[in-house]
N, C-alpha and C positions, 0 to 999 in steps of 0.2 A: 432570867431564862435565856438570855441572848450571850452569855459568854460559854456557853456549852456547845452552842450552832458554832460559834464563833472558831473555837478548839477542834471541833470539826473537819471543819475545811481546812484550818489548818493542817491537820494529820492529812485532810486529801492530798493537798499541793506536796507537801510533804513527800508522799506514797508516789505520787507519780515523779514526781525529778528522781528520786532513786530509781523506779526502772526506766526510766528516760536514759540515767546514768548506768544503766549496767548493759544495755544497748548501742550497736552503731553501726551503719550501714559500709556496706564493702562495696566494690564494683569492679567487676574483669569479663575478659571476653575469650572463645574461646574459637574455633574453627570461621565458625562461624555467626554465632550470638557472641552480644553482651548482654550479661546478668548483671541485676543489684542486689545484694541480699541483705538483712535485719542478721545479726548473729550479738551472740553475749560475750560486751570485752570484758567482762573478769571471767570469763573460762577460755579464750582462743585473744591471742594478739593480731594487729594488725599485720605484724611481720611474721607471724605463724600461717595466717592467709596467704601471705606473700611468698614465702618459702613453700607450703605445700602445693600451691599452685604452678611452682618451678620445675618442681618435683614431677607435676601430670605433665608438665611439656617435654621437661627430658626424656620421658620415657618411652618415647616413643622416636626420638632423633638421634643422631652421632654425637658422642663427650668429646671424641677426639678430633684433630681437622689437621693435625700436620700433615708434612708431605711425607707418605710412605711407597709409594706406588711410582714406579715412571712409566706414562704413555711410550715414549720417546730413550732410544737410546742417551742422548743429549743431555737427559735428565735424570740419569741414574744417580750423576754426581753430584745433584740436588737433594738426594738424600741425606736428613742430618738427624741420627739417632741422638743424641742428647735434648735434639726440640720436640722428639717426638717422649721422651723420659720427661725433660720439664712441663710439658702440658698435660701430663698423664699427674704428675707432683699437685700441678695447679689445680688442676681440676677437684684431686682426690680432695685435697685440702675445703677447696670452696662445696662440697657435699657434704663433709665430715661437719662444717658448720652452718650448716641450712637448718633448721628445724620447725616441723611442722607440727599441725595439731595432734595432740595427743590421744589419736586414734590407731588400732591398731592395725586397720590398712595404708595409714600414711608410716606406721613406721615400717612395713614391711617394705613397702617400695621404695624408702629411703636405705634401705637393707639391699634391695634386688640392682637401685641404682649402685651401690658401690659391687655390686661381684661383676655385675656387667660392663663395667668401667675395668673390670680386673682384664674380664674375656678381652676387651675391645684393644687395650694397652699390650697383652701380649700379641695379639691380631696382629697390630700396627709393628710393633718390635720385630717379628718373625718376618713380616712380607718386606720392611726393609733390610735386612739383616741379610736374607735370601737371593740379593743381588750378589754382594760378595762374600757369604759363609754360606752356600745353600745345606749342609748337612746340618744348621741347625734345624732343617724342617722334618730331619731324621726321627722323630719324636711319636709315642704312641699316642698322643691327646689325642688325636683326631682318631676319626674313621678308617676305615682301610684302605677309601677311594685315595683318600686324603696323604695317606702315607705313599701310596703308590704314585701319585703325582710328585710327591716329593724324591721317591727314586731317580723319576727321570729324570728333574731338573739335575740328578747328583751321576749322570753317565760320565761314562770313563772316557771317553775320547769324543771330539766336536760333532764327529759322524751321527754318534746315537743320539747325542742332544739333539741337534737337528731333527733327526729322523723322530724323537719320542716328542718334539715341540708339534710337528707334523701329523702326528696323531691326536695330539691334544687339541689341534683347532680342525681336526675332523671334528670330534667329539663335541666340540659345541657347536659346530657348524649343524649336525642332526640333531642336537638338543635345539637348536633354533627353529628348526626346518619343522620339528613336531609342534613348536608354539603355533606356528604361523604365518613366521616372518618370510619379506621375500624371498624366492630363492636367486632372482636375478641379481641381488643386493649381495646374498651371501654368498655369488658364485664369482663374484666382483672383489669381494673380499678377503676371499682366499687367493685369488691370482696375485692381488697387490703382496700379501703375506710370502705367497710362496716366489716373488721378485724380490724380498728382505732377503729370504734366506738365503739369498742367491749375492748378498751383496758381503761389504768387507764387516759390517754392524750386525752378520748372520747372528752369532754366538749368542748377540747382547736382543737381538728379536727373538730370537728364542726362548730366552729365560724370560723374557716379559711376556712371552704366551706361555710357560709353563706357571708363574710366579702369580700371573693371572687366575689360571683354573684351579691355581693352589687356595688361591684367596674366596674365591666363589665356593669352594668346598668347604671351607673350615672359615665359614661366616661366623661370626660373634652376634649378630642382631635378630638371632632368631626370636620373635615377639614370645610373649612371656602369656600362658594360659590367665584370666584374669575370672573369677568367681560370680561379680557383677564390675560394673562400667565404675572406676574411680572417679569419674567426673561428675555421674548420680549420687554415690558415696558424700563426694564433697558437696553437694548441694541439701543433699537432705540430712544429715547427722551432724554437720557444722552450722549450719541458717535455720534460725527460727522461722523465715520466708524467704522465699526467693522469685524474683519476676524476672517475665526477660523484657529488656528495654527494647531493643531492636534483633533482627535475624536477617541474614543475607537469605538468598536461594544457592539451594546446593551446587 
């Protein structure tokens, strides 16, 4: 009668190390918590965690970081199109081999990641390229604000560049003045502007006030409509549990 109990427990110890085995705890944090979660590693790897979770952080930051932009006449010639093409290469590459759970909200925004990487790479291309070729901004992609800033930076003689850079930092000047911001600040920062144009670097301040308003117009980061929050997504339809360990204050 005792080797059938015996056979038993067997099968019990048995039953439980297999789902012991098809379990295994993860841990990341995010803004502001860290979470641990339970999830099943024969359906999601630990590097599938790892990579969709990459996936929620990019999505919301810059892919690119080269130098496209000069504050400073000084640093026009710190532009280097080929670093701004190799990190655009690197990046594309290190997305194309991320791979997340195989759900079909992480695959779409492993999808959204790369067209946004597309926008953000021509972004970057166009505003340095626009120091010295401004007629590539000649281009219908954009809006019509968008093109027409790019007229001006493409005036025929230094007079109208000047004169169409000078309307351009009106025009944010009252785009600021409606946010809120000082006006003693922005009445400060137009004299300083309008002493640039006045000096022998006029030409090259003015394309970086127009090359400026060009880039504010034909943003590439405009945030992507999202259905529900992907970071509930990945909590509840990947973790069999999830707690949170700790949480800051917002």
């Amino acid at each position: 009668m005792k080797k059938p109990q015996l056979l038993l427990i067997a099968l019990a110890i048995f039953s439980t190390s297999l789902t012991t085995a098809k379990t295994a705890s993860f841990t990341w944090q995010d803004e502001l918590c860290e979470f641990k979660g339970q999830y099943n590693n024969q359906k999601y790897s630990e590097q599938q965690l790892k990579d969709t979770l990459s996936m929620l952080q990019l999505r919301h930051g810059v892919q690119l970081h080269s130098h496209s932009y000069a504050f400073h006449p000084q640093n026009i010639a710190k532009i280097h199109l080929p670093a701004i093409h190799q990190e655009y290469r690197q990046q594309k590459k290190y997305l194309l081999g991320l791979q997340p759970v195989a759900l079909p909200e992480f695959q779409q925004l492993k999808k959204h990641l790369l067209q946004n990487l597309e926008r953000e790479h021509k972004h970057h291309y166009l505003t340095a390229v626009a120091f010295t070729a401004p007629q590539k901004l000649l281009i219908p992609d954009y809006d019509q604000q968008c093109l027409d800033i790019a007229k001006a930076l493409n005036a025929k003689n230094t007079a109208s560049l000047i004169k169409n850079a000078q309307r351009s930092a009106h025009r944010e000047n009252q785009r600021e003045l409606k946010l809120g911001n000082d006006p003693k600040f922005i009445a400060q920062r137009d004299q300083e502007f309008q002493s640039k144009l006045k000096t022998t670097d006029a030409v090259q301040h003015a394309k970086i006030q127009l090359i400026r308003e060009w880039t504010n117009c034909a943003n590439p980061y405009a945030a992507d409509a999202e259905s529900a929050p992907l970071e509930q997504i990945f909590r509840s339809k990947v973790f069999l549990k999830v707690k949170e360990v700790y949480c800051d204050e917002p």
